[in-house]
C-alpha positions in Angstrom: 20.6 19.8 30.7 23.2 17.5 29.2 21.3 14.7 27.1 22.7 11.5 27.4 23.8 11.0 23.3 25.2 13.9 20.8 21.4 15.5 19.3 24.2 16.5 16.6 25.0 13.2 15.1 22.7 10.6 13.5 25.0 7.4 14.8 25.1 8.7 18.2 21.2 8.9 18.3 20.6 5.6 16.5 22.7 4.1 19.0 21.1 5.5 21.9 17.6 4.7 20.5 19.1 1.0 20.1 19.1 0.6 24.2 15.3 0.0 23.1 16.3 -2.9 20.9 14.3 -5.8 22.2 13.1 -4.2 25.4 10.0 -2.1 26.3 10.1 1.5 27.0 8.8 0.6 30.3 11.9 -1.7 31.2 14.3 1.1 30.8 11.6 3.8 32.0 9.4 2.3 35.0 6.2 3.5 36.0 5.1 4.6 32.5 1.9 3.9 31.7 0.7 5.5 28.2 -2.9 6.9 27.2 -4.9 5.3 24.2 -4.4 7.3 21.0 -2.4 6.5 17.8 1.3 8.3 18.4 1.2 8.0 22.4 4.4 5.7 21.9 6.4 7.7 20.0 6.1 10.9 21.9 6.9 8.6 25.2 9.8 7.7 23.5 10.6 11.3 22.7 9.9 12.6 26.2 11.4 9.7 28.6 14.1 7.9 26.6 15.5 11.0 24.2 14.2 13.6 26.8 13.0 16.1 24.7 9.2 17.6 24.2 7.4 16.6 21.6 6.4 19.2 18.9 4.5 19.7 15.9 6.8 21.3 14.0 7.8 21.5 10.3 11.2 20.1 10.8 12.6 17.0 11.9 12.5 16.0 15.8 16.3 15.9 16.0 16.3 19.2 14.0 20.3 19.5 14.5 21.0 16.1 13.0 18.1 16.2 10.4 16.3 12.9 11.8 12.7 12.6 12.4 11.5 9.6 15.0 8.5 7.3 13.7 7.7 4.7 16.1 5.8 2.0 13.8 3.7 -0.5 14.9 3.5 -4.6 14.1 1.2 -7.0 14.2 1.3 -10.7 15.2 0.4 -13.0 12.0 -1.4 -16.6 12.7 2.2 -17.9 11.8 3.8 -15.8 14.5 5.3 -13.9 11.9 5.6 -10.1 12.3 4.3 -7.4 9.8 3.6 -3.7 9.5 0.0 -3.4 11.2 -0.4 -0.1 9.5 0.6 2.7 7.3 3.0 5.2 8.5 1.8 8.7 8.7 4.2 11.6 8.4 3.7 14.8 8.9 0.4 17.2 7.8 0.1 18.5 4.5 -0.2 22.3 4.4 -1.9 23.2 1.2 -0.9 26.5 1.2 2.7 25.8 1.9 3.0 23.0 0.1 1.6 24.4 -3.3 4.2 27.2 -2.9 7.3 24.4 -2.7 9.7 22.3 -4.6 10.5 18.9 -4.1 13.6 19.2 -2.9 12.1 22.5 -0.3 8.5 20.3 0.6 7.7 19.5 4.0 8.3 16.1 3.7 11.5 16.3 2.4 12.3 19.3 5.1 10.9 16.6 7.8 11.1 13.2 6.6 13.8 12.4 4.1 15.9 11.0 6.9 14.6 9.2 9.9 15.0 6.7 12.5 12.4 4.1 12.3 11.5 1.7 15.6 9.7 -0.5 15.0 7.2 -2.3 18.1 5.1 -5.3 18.2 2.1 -4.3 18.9 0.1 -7.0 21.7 -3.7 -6.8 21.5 -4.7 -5.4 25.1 -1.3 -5.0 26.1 -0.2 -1.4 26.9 2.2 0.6 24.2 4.7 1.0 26.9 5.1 -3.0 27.2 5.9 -3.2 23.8 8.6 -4.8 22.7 11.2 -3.3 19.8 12.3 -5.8 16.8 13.9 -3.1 14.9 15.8 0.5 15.4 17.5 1.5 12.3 17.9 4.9 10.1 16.2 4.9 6.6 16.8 7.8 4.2 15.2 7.8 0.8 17.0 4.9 -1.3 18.7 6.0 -4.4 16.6 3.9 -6.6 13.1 4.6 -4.7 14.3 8.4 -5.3 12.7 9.0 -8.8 9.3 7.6 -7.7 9.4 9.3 -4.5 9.8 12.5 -6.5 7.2 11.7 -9.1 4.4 11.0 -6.2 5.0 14.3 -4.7 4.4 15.9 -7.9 1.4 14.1 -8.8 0.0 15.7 -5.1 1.5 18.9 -5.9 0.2 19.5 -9.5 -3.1 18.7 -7.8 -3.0 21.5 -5.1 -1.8 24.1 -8.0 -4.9 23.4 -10.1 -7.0 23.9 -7.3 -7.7 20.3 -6.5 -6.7 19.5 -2.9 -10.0 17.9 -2.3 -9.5 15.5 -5.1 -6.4 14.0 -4.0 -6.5 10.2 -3.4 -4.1 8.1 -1.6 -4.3 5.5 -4.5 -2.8 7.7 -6.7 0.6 7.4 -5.1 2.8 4.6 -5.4 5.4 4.8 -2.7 5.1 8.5 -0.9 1.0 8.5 0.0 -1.5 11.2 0.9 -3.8 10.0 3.7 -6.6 11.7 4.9 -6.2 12.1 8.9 -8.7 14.1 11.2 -9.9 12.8 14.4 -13.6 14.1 12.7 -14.8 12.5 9.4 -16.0 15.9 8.1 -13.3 18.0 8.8 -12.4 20.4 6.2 -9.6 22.7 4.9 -8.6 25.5 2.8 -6.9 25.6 -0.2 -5.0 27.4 -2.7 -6.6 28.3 -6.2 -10.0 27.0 -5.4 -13.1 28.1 -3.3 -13.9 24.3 -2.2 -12.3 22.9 1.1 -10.6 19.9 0.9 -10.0 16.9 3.5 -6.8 17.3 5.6 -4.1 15.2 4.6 -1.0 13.5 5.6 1.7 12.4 3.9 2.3 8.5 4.6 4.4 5.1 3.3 1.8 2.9 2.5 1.6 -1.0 4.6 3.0 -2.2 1.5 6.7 -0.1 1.8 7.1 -0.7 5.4 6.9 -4.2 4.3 9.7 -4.0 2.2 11.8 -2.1 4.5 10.9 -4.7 7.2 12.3 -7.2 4.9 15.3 -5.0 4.0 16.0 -4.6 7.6 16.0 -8.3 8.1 18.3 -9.3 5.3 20.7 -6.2 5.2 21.1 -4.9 9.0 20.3 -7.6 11.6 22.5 -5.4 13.6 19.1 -3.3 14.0 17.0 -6.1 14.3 16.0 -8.6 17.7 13.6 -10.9 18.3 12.2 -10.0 14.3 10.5 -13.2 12.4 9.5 -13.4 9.3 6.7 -15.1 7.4 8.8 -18.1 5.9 6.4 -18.1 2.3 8.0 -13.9 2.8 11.1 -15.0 3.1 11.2 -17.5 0.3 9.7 -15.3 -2.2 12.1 -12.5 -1.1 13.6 -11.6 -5.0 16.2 -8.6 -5.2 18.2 -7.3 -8.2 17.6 -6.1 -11.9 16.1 -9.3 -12.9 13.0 -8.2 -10.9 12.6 -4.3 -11.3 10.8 -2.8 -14.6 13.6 0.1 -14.1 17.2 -1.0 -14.0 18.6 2.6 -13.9 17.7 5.9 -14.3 18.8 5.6 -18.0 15.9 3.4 -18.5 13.5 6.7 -18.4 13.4 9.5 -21.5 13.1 13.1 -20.4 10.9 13.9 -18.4 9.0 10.6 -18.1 7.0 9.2 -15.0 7.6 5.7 -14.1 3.7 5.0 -15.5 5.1 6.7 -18.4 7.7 4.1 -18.9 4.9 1.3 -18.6 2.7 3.0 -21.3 5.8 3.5 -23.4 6.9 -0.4 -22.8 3.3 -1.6 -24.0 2.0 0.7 -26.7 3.9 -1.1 -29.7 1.9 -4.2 -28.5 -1.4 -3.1 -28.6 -3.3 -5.0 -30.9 -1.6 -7.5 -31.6 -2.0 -11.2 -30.5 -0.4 -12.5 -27.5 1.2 -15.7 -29.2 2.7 -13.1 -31.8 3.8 -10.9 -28.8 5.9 -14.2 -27.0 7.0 -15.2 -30.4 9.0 -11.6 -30.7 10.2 -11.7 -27.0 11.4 -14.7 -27.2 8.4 -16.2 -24.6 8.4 -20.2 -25.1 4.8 -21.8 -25.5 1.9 -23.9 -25.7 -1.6 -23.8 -27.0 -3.2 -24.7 -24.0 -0.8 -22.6 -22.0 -3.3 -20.1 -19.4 -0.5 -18.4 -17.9 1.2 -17.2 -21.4 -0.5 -14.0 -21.0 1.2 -13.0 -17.8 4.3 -14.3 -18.4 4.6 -11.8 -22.3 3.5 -9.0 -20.0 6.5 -9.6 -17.4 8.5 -9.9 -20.8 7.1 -6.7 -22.3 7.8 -4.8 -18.6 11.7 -6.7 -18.6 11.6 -8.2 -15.2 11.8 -12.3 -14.3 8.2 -14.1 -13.7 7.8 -15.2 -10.6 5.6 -17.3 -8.0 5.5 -14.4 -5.6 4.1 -14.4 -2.4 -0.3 -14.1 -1.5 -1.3 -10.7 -2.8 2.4 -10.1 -4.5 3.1 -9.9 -7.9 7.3 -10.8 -7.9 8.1 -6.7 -9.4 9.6 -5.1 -7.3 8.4 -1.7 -7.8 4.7 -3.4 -7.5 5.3 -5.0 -4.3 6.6 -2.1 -2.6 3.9 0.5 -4.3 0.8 -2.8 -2.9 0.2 -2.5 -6.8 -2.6 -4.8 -7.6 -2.1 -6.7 -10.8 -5.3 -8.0 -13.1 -5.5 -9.6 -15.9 -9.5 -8.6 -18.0 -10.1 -10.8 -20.4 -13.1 -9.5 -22.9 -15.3 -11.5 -25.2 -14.8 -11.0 -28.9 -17.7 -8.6 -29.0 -16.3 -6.5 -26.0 -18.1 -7.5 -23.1 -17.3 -8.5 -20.1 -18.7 -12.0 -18.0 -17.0 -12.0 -15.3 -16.9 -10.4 -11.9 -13.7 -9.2 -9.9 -12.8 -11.3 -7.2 -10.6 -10.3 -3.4 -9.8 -12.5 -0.9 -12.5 -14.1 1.2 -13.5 -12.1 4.0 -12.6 -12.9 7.2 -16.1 -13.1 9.2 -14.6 -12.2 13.3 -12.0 -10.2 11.8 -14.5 -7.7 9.8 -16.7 -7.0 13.0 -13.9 -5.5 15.3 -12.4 -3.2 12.3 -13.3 0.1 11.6 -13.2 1.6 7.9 -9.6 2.9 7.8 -7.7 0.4 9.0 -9.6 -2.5 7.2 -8.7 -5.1 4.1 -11.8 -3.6 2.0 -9.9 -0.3 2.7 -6.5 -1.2 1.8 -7.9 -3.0 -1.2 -10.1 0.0 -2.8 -7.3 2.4 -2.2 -5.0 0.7 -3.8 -3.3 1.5 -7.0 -4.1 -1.0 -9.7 -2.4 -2.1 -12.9 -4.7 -3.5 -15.5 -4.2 -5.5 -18.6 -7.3 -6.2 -20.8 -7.2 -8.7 -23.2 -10.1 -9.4 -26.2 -10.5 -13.2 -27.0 -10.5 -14.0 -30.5 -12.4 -15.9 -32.7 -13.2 -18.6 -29.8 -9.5 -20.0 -30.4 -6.9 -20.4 -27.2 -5.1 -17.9 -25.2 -1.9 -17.5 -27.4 -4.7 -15.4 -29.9 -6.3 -13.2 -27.6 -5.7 -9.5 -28.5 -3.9 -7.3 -26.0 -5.9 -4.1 -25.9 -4.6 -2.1 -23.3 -2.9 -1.7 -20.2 -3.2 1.0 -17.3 -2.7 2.3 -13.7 -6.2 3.3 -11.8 -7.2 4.3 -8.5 -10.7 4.4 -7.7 -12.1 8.0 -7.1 -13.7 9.5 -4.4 -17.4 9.3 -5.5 -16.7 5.5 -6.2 -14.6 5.3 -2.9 -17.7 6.6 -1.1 -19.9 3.7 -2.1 -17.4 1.6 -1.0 -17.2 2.4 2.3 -20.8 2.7 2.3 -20.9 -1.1 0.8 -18.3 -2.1 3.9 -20.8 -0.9 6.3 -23.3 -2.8 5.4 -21.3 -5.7 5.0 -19.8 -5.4 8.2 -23.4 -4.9 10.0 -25.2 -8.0 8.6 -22.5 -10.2 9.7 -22.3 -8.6 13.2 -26.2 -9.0 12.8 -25.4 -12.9 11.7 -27.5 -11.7 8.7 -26.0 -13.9 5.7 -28.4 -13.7 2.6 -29.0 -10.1 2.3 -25.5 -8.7 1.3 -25.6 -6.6 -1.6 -25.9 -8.7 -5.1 -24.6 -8.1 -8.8 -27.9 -7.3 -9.6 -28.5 -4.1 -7.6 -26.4 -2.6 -9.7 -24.3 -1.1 -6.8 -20.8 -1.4 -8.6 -19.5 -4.2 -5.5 -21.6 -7.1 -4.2 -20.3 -10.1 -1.8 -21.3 -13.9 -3.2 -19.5 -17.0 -2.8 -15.8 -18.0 -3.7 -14.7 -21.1 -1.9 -14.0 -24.3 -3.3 -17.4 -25.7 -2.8 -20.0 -25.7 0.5 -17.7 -27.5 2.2 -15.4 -24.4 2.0 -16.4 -22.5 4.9 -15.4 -20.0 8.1 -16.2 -19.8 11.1 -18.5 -16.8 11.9 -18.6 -13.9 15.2 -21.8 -16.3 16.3 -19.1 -19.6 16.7 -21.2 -20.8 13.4 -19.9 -21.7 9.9 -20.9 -20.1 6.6 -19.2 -20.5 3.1 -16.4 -18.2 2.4 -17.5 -15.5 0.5 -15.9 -13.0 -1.0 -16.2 -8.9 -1.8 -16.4 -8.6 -5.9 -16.3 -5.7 -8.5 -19.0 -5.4 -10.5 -18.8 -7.0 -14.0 -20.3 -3.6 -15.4 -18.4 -2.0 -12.9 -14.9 -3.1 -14.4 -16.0 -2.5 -17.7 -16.5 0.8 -17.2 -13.4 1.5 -15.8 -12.0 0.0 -18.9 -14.3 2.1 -21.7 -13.1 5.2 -19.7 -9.7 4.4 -20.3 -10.3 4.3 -24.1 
């Protein structure tokens, strides 16, 4: 049967995928009508518009061109702004396979280093088949993503070659994730070099990337885009060139160096010394008084411009795309710690309809964070605080456990209306929800059509410390 583009050229395909653009599948295709089930869309538009049958192989769907098809999903925002809903998960990681591979020979290179991304908005009771697509465009690998993509597969790899497959962590990544993915909580695997089965695993772009491709689709091919807005505080906040990347070119890295390798590299020679001395030798304008100096000599030490970035952003640009979350630990002079760890205020009707993967709490704890831990000094301003240290953590899976655990319980009691029984600093549990509005009149409105006060998820003060005395 003669298909109705080349399946031998990559333009010829986009195009064809394009009679999508700002239509349903259902428009072009009538009498569709998909099953519930994350993927259901894409392998519709596989069968109906491309017509060809989906597979699960290990190569690309249009195997002759080298392009895989994602299908990606958007959500609607209270702004009527449009973002990723949720991360993109590529193709299974085979253990076996995959600990026998290169880079440049891995599956997700193999499968996913060029592909053409649609992306839908997804309509809350609305059938996949009615949804409408805001963008149809090819993505490869960008040249100056390449290094990190690289260095996150090898960070997986090196983990199935020492026999650790079951303590890989999507946190861990920056840019090229490894998400666990099995319709049954408890489903195990084999591995390579070790006796203990391991979770199955995806590889996946975290929310965070599709984000920025979203973005880079708006400002650099509106050709591939219809119908796509924009949050405006996104659009505003929208930084590109050197000023706002840590690496400027490859030559920024010594042999053999990892991009957290850079960081260290960039920030060792400060340690221990005081952060008005640190501005003072970069050239960091200041006053006493001034509570944001310490930010603004760490943006110095890491090269890049300091920015007001947008909610949850932090201006860098290999941050932002990586969902890196940026805090600033300020100790007493005798080391401790008084202070708790604070994320956003939970959103009461939204917690109660989520489940566990696909939630903030999730997103939050699986994160990859970037630390800096100052030591106060002698009880005089912020320009004498010590910096101490500075370094990337993800939380790991016994801590990620409780977590979820602490969700849960979080998520029943306010389903339950129950709110004066979460779990408190003082249980020693490592997270505990307590107040963080502005004062009682701060409040949201609740799954019962009530108000309480806005209250937050925290870390532990112990908890945080401990993270930081491990680090030492």
């Amino acid at each position: 049967m003669e298909l109705p583009y080349d399946k031998t050229s990559v333009e010829s395909i986009k195009n064809y995928g394009k009679l999508l653009l700002g239509k349903s599948l259902v428009l072009l295709h009538p009498g569709i009508k998909l099953s519930k089930g994350k993927g259901r869309l894409g392998q519709a538009v596989e069968k109906y518009h491309f017509e060809y049958a989906p597979n699960s192989r290990d190569e690309p769907d249009f195997v002759e061109a080298g392009l895989e098809l994602k299908c990606v999903p958007l959500k609607l925002e209270k702004d009527n702004s449009m973002s990723p809903k949720e991360r993109l998960v590529l193709n299974m990681i085979n253990y076996f396979a995959e600990g026998s591979a290169t880079y440049e020979t891995s599956s997700f290179m193999k499968k996913d280093r060029n592909m053409l991304l649609m992306f839908h908005l997804a309509v809350k009771g609305q059938n996949e088949a009615e949804d409408l697509f805001k963008i149809v465009r090819t993505w490869s690998v960008p040249d100056e993503d390449a290094k990190i993509f690289e260095d996150d597969w090898n960070r997986i790899h090196s983990k199935i070659l020492a026999g650790k497959a079951d303590e890989i962590m999507e946190g861990e990544s920056f840019y090229l994730g490894a998400c666990t993915k099995a319709n049954d909580s408890s489903a195990r695997r084999k591995q390579p070099y070790s006796s203990r089965l391991a979770k199955p695993r995806a590889y996946c772009f975290k929310v965070a990337y599709l984000k920025q491709i979203v973005i880079d689709s708006f400002f650099n091919h509106p050709e591939d885009c219809r119908g796509l807005y924009l949050s405006p505080a996104w659009l505003s906040k929208y930084k590109k060139g050197d000023d706002f990347k840590i690496v400027k070119s490859l030559g920024d890295y010594r042999s053999g160096e990892t991009f957290e390798g850079l960081l260290r590299r960039r920030f060792s020679p400060y340690y221990g010394m005081a952060v008005g001395d640190i501005a003072n030798l970069l050239g960091v304008a200041y006053t006493d008084n001034d509570k944001a100096l310490a930010a603004r000599v760490c943006y110095a030490i890491m090269n890049v411009k300091n920015v007001t970035a947008a909610r949850g952003e932090t201006g860098i640009s290999e941050f932002d795309k990586a969902g890196v979350i940026m805090k600033t630990i300020r100790l007493e002079e005798n080391g401790t710690l008084k202070e708790s760890m604070s994320f956003p205020a939970i959103n009461y009707k939204k917690i109660v309809g989520e489940k566990w993967e696909d939630s903030e709490w999730h997103d939050i704890v699986n994160s990859k964070f970037f630390f800096i831990v100052l030591r106060k000094k002698d009880g005089l301003g912020s320009s004498a605080a010590i910096l101490e240290n500075s370094f990337f953590w993800s939380m790991p899976s016994r801590d990620l456990n409780v977590a979820e655990r602490f969700w849960e319980d979080t998520k029943e009691k306010i389903r339950d209306g129950v709110y004066d029984r979460f779990w408190k600093m003082g249980d020693h549990r490592l997270f505990h929800v307590r107040p963080h509005g502005r004062d009682s009149r701060d409040v949201a409105e609740t799954p019962q059509g009530t108000y309480e006060i806005k209250r937050s998820c925290w870390f532990n003060a112990e908890y945080v410390l401990d993270i930081i005395n491990r680090q030492k």
